[in-house]
N, C-alpha and C positions, 0 to 999 in steps of 0.2 A: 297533731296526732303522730305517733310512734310507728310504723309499719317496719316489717321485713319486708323488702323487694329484692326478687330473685329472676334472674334472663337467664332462658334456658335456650340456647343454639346450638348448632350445629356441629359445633368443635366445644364450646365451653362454656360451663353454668357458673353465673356470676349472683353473688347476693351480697346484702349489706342491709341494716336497717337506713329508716331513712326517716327523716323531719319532714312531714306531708306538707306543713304551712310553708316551710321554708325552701324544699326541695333539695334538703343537702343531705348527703352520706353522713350518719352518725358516728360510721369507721369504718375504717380502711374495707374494703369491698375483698372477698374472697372467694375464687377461681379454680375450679376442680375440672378436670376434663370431661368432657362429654364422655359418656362411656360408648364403645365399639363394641359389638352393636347397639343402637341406642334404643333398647327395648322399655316398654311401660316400667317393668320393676324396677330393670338398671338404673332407670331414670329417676323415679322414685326415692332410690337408694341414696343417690348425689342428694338430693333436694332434702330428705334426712339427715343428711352429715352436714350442711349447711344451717338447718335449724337447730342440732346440738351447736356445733360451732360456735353459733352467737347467744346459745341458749334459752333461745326462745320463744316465749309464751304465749305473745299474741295474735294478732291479726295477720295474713301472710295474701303479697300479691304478687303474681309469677306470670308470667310469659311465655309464649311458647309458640314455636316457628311452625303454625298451619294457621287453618279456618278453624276457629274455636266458637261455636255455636251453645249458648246454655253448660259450657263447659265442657263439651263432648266436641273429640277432636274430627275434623271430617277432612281434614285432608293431613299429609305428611311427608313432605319435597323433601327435606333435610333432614327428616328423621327416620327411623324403620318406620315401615308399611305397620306394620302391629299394630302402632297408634290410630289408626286409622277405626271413629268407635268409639273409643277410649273414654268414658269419663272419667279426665281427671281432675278434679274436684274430688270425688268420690274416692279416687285411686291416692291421693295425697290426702288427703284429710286421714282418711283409715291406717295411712302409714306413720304422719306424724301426730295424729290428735290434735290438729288445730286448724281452725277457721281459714282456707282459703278462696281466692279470686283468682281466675284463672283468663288473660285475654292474648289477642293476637299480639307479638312482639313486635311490627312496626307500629300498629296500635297505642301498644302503651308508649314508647320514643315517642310518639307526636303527640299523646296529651302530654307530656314533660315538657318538652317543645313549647305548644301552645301555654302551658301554664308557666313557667319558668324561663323558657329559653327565648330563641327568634322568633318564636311564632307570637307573645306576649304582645297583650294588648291590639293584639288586630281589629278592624273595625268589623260591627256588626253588617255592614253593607261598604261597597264603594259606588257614588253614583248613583243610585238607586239599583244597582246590579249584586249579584251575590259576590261572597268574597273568599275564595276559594285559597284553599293553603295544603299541599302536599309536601309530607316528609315522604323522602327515600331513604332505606337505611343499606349500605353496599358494605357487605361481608359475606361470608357464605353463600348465601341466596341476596336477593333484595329483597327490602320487605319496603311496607307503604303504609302514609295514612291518611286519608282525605278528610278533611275538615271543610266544612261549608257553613259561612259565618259563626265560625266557630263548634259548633255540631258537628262530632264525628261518624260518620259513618262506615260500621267496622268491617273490618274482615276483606279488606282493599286486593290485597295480593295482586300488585301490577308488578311485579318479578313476574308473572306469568303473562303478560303481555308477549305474543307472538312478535319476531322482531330476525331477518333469515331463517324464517320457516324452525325456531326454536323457542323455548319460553325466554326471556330477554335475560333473564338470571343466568344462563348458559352461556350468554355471549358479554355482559358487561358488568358480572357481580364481580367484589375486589379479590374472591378467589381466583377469578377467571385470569385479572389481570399477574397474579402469581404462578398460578399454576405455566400458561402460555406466556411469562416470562415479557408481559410487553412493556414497553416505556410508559409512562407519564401523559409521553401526548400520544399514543398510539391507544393507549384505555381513554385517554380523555377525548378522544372522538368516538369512541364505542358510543361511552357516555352518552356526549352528544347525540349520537344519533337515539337513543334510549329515550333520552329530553323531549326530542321533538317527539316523538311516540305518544308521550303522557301528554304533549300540550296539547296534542292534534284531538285528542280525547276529550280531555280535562279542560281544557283551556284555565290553568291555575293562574292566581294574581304573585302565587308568591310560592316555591319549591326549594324546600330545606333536605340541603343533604347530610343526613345523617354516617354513623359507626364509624369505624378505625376510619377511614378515609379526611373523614372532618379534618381530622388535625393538619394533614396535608393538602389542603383544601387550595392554595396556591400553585400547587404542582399539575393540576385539570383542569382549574377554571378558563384560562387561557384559550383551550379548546373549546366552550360551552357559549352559546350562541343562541338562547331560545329567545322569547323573546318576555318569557315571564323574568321576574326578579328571582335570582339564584342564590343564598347563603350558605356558609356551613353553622352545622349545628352547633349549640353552643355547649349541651350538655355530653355530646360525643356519646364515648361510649358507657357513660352511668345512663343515661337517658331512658334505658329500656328498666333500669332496675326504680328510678325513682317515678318512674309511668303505674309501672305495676303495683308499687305503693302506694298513688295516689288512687289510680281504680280499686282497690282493697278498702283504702279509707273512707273510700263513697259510698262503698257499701256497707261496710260498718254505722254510719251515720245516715242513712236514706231513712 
């Protein structure tokens, strides 16, 4: 099945159709800036120009960096407070006339993940224990997504895990490490200490880390010491676009 999948963040909305069976970008992916300030319509308006762009008609699955409950947005770290309430479903369907799904953005990354990428093929149990698999996704904020044999359970948000008395996205998302200018191994111990946070928790068999960082995925690992199994993502940063297409097409076909 044929999807638009669009990731809306905190700096930039990305969309592209996408091959649900297959998991790949139909074409080349297209990139508009978040708008400043990133109010409901502003944002509306982006996610418009991206369904004329590709022209179209059908099914649409989108992303979006909070707690997305039934569609209705209940929190807003990286976007204006305004969303906060929000049904967007309601708010994007009435703007562009067409069918959308709307879920958590590290959410959608980790069913891609699991269907397509490192997560693939995991076993329904280890041991007779459950089998635990979190993506991190590090850019703007961090996002998350816990899967327990396979079963996702949404709306993760461990960027907001407390970590020096701050939400842990204030001290080790990849903004952070830009913004505060620090090396490689000076975020790759952030990191680290981030890791052991989620495991102390979690206790995960297996934590993929996802966004722009993926790619440089040799420049941290060095640092990282947990004692789950660590990967980078395979889909990077389409991950969140072809998640949101495949939650879209599930629903389409349910």
């Amino acid at each position: 099945m044929n999807v638009l999948g669009i990731d809306i963040g905190g700096t930039g909305i990305k969309g592209a159709p996408v091959d649900t069976e297959r998991g790949e970008l139909l074409a080349d992916r297209c990139r508009i800036e978040t708008p400043q300030p990133s109010k409901p319509e502003a944002v509306a308006e982006v996610v418009d120009e991206l369904v004329e762009f590709f022209d179209w008609k059908g099914p649409i699955g989108c992303t979006f960096p909070a707690i997305v409950h039934h569609g209705i947005m209940k929190s807003a770290a990286n976007v204006d407070k305004s969303w906060i309430g929000v049904n967007g479903v309601e708010l994007f369907q009435k703007r562009t006339n067409r069918p959308f799904r709307i879920l958590n953005d590290g959410d959608a990354a980790g069913l891609a993940e699991m269907k397509f990428g490192a997560g693939k093929d995991r076993p329904a149990s280890t041991g007779g224990d459950s089998d635990v698999v979190i993506l991190l996704t590090f850019g703007t904020g961090i996002g998350s997504a816990i899967f327990v044999n396979g079963h996702l359970l949404p709306n993760s948000e461990l960027g907001h895990l407390i970590l020096h008395d701050m939400h842990a996205e204030h001290y080790a998302a990849s903004r952070i490490r830009k913004e505060e200018k620090l090396s490689w191994q000076e975020w790759g111990k952030r990191v680290n200490e981030y890791l052991h946070l989620v495991e102390f928790y979690f206790s995960p068999d297996l934590i993929i880390i996802g966004g722009g960082v993926s790619k440089k995925y040799e420049k941290f690992m060095p640092y990282i010491d947990v004692e789950a199994e660590v990967v980078p993502a395979q889909l990077r940063n389409e991950a969140g676009i072809v998640g949101a297409a495949i939650a879209a097409a599930a629903l389409e076909t349910a």
